[in-house]
C-alpha angles and dihedrals in degrees: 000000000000119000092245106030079096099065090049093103090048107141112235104201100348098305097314102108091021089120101048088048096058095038074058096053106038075056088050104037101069089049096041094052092046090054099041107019118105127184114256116252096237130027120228131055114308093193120123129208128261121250115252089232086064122090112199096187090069091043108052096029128081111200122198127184116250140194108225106207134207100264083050091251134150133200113215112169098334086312127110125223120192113214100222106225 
């Protein structure tokens, strides 16, 4: 995978200009890999495996406390989040 194909759903201004920034992406990338890119020293995968005494869930995840209301609704930041039943 290429080190930016990843940033190619990036929203630009909430959705409005999303199109246009990836019309302009799928126009960069190619230019931008050529340019950058570099073949990997060795093939295969390099990951390693987690330890067993590591637990990932605690690690990649932020918990917050939060009030369900009535109407199963959430605040988050001023903003409001219905729980769907």
């Amino acid at each position: 995978m290429d080190y930016i194909s990843s940033f190619s759903s990036v929203e630009f201004g909430k959705g409005k200009r999303t199109v246009g920034g990836n019309n302009f992406l799928d126009y960069y990338l190619p230019i931008f890999n050529n340019r950058f890119s570099i073949p990997p020293a060795e093939e295969g995968n390099m990951h390693r495996p987690v330890p067993k005494d590591i637990d990932l869930k605690s690690i990649f995840s932020i918990r917050e406390e939060r009030i369900l209301r009535n109407n199963f609704t959430i605040s988050y930041k001023t903003n409001l989040y219905q729980i769907l039943k």
